[in-house]
ZAMARGU-4260 file (C-alpha; in steps of 0.2 Angstrom, whole numbers, plus 5000, padded with zeros to 4 digits):
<rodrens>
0) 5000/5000/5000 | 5005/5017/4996 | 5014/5028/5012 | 5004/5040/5019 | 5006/5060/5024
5) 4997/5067/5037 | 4997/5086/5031 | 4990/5102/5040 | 4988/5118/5030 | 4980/5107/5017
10) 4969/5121/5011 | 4985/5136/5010 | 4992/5142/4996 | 5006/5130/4998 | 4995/5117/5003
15) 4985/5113/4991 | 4998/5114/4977 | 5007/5103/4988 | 4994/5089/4990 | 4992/5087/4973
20) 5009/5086/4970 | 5012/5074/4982 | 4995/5062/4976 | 5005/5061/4959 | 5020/5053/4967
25) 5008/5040/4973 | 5006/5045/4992 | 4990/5045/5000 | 4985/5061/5011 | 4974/5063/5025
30) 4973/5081/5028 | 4967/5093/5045 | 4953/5104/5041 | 4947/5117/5051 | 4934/5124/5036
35) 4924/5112/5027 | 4921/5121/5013 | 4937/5125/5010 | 4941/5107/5011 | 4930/5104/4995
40) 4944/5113/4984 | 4956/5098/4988 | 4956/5082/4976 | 4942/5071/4979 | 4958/5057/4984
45) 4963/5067/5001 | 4954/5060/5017 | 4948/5073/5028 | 4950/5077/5047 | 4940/5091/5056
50) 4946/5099/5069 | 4963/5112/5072 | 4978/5109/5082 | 4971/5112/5097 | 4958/5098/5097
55) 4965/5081/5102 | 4956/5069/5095 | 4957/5076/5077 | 4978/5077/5079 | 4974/5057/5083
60) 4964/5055/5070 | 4975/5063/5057 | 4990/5053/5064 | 4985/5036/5064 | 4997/5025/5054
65) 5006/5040/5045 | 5024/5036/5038 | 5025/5056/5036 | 5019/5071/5044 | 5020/5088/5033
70) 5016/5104/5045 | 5008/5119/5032 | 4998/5127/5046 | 5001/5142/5054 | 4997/5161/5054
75) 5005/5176/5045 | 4993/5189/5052 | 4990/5197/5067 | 4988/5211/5081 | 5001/5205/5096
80) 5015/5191/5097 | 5002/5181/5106 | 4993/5177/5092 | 5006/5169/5082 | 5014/5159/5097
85) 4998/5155/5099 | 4995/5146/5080 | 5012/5144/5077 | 5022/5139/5091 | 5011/5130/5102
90) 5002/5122/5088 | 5016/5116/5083 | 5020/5110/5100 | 5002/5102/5100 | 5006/5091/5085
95) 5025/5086/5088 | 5017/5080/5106 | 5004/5070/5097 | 5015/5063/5083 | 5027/5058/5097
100) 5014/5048/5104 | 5004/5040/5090 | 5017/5040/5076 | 5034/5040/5085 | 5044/5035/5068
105) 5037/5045/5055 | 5048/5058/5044 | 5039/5076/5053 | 5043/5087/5040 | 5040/5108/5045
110) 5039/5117/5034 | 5045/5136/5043 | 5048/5152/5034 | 5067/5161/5031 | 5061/5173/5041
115) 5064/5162/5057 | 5083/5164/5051 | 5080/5183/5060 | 5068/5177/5076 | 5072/5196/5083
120) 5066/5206/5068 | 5046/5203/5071 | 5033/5192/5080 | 5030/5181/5066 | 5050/5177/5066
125) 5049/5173/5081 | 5035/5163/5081 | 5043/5151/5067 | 5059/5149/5076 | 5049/5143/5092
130) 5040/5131/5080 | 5056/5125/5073 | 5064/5124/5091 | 5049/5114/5096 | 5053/5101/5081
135) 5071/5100/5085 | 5069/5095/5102 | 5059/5082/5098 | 5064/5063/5098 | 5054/5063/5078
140) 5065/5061/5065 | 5061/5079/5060 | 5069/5090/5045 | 5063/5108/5045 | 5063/5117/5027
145) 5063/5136/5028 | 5059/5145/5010 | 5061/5162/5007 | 5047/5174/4998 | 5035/5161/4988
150) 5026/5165/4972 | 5016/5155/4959 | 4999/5153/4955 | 4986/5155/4971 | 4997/5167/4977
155) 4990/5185/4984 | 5005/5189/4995 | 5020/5192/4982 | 5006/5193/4968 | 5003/5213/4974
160) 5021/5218/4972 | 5020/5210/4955 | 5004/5216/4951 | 5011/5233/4956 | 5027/5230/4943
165) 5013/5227/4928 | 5008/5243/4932 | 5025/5250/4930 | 5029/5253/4948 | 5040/5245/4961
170) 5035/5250/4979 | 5052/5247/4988 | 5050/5245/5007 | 5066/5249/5012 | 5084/5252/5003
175) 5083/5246/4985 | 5101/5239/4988 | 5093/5226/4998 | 5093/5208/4992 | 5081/5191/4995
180) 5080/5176/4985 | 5064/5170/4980 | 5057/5155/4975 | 5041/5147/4965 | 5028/5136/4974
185) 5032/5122/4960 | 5052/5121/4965 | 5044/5123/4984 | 5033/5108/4983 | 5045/5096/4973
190) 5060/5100/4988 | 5045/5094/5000 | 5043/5078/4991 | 5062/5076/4991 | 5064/5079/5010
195) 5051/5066/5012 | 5059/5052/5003 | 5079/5056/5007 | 5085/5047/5024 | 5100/5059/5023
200) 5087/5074/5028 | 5085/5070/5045 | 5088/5082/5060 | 5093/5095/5043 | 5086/5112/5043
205) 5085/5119/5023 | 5085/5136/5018 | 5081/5137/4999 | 5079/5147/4984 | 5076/5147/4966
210) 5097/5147/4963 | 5101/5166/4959 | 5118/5168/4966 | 5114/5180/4979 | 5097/5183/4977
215) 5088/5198/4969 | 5088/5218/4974 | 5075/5229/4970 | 5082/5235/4953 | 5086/5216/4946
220) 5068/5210/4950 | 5062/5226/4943 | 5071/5225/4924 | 5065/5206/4926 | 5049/5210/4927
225) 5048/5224/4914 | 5056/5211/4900 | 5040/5200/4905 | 5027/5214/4907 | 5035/5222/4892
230) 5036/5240/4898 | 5049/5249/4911 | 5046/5247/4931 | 5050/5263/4940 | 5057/5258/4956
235) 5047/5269/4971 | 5055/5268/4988 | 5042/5274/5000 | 5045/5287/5012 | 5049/5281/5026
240) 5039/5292/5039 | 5023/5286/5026 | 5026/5266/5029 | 5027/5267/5048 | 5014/5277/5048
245) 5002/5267/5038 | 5011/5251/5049 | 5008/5259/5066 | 4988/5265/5062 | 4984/5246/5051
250) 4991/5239/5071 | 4979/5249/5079 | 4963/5246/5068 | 4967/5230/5070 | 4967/5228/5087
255) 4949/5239/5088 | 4941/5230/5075 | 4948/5212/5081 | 4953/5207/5063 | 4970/5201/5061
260) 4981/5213/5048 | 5000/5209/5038 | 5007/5226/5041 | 5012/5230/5057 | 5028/5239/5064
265) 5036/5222/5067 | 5033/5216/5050 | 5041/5231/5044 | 5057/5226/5052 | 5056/5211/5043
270) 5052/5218/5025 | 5065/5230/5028 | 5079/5218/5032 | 5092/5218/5020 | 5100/5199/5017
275) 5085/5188/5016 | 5097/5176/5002 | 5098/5158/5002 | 5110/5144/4999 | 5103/5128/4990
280) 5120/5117/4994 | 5115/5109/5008 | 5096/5103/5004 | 5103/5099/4985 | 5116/5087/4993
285) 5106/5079/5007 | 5091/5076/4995 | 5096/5077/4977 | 5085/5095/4974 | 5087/5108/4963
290) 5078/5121/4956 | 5070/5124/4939 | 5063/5138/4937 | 5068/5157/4940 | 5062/5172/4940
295) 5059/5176/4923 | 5051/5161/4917 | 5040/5162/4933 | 5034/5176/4928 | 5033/5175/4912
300) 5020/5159/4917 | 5011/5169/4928 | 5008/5184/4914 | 5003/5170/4903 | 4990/5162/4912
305) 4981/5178/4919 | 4963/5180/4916
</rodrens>
C-alpha cells in the first residue's frame, strides 16, 4: 500500500499545490481541516479530518498510521505576538506532542519560513523559530525546510508587488540595495517531496531558493519584470515616515476592530531587512534538489496564464 502524509495547511496556498503534487508521486494524504468548505477545493483522493491543532482527538485522528507528517499550518497575520505563538508555536507543540505519541517513527517534516533565520526582527520570526525549536527538540526524526518569499499561481502575498510591477511601479520598502532570493511554489513543493523520501534529511534544517547567486535587489527583480510585462518598472522607495505610519495605524485598527492585519511595525522590520538570500548546497546534497525555474520564466507563466 502506498505511504501516507498526514498534512496540515491542506487548504493554503502551499497546501493545496502541495497535496496534489504529492497524490501524483503516489502517496496517500489525510489532511486537518478546520473549514469544510474549504476542504471541497482539495482532490476528491485526500481524506479529511475536522478539527485544528488544538483539538486532540482530530491530531489522533490525522496521525494514525502516517509514515510522514508535513506541517503547512500556521498564521502570517495578526495584532500581538500572542497570536502567532499562539497558532504557530504552540500548535506546533500540540502536533509534535501527538506525533510523538501516536506515530513516534514518521519523517515530521515543517515546513518554517526564512524569516525564522531573524527570530528578533518581528513576531512572526519569532513565532517560526519557536516552532522550529519545538521540532528539533523532539525525539521525531524531523527535518525543517525554511523557503524564502513564495510565488506562483494562488498566490496573493507576492502577487501585489507584481501586480504593482505590471503597472509600471515597484513599491520598495526599504533600501533598493537590499537583496532576497525567492522561490516558486512548484520548486517549493518538489524540495518537499524530496525531503520526504531522502534518509539523509533527517535532524537538517534547509533554507532554499530558486538558485540566483545571491538573490535579487530591487532593481534586478524590477528589469525582470519589465522584459516579462513588456514596459519599464520605475522603482518607488516609499517614504519612510509614510510606511510606519500606515504600519503603526493598520496595528491599531486591528486591534479595535479584532481582525488580524499583515502590516504592522514588526513586520516592517522584517520587510525591511536587508540579506533575506539563500544557499541551496545543503538541501541539494542531502536530497538530490534543485531548482528549475527562475524568476523570469515564473513570471513569464504567471503573465501568461492571467485572466
Amino acid at each position: 500500500m502506498a505511504k501516507l502524509v498526514a498534512l496540515t495547511g491542506a487548504t493554503g496556498f502551499i497546501g493545496k499545490r502541495l497535496s496534489a503534487h504529492l497524490l501524483t508521486q503516489g502517496w496517500r494524504l489525510r489532511a486537518l481541516v478546520r473549514n469544510q468548505k474549504k476542504a471541497t477545493q482539495l482532490p476528491e483522493a485526500v481524506q479529511t479530518v475536522a478539527g485544528s491543532l488544538q483539538t486532540p482527538s482530530a491530531l489522533d485522528a490525522l496521525l494514525q498510521d502516517a509514515d510522514a507528517v508535513v506541517h503547512l499550518a500556521g498564521v502570517v497575520r495578526g495584532n500581538s505576538e500572542a497570536d502567532f505563538m499562539t497558532a504557530n508555536d504552540a500548535g506546533t507543540a500540540a502536533l509534535v506532542d501527538a506525533a510523538t505519541r501516536v506515530t513516534p517513527h514518521a519523517r515530521f517534516l515543517q515546513v518554517s519560513s526564512l524569516a525564522a533565520r531573524e527570530p528578533q526582527l518581528s513576531w512572526y520570526a519569532a513565532s517560526k523559530r519557536a516552532g522550529e525549536d519545538r521540532a528539533k527538540a523532539s525525539t521525531l526524526d524531523w527535518v525543517v525546510v525554511r523557503p524564502p518569499a513564495i510565488y506562483g499561481p494562488g498566490d496573493e502575498e507576492m502577487r501585489a508587488i507584481f501586480d504593482w510591477m505590471a503597472r509600471g511601479i515597484a513599491l520598495v520598502p526599504g533600501r533598493i540595495e537590499a537583496r532576497t532570493s525567492l522561490l516558486h511554489i512548484d520548486d517549493l513543493v518538489r524540495a518537499i517531496a524530496a525531503c520526504l523520501q531522502s534518509p539523509a534529511a533527517a535532524g537538517q534544517v534547509f533554507e532554499l531558493g530558486d538558485g540566483k547567486s545571491g538573490g535579487y535587489d530591487w532593481r534586478e527583480m524590477a528589469t525582470i519584470a519589465g522584459a516579462v510585462y513588456g514596459r519599464a518598472v520605475r522603482l518607488w522607495p516609499v517614504p519612510t515616515g509614510l510606511l510606519d505610519t500606515v504600519a503603526a495605524a493598520s496595528l491599531g485598527l486591528g486591534r479595535l476592530t479584532g481582525r488580524a492585519v499583515m502590516l504592522s511595525p514588526p513586520k516592517l522590520r522584517e520587510l525591511r531587512f536587508e540579506n533575506w538570500v539563500t544557499d541551496n548546497r545543503a538541501i541539494t546534497e542531502h536530497t538530490g534538489w534543485a531548482p528549475r525555474i527562475g524568476l523570469h520564466d515564473g513570471l513569464a507563466s504567471l503573465h501568461q496564464s492571467a485572466p
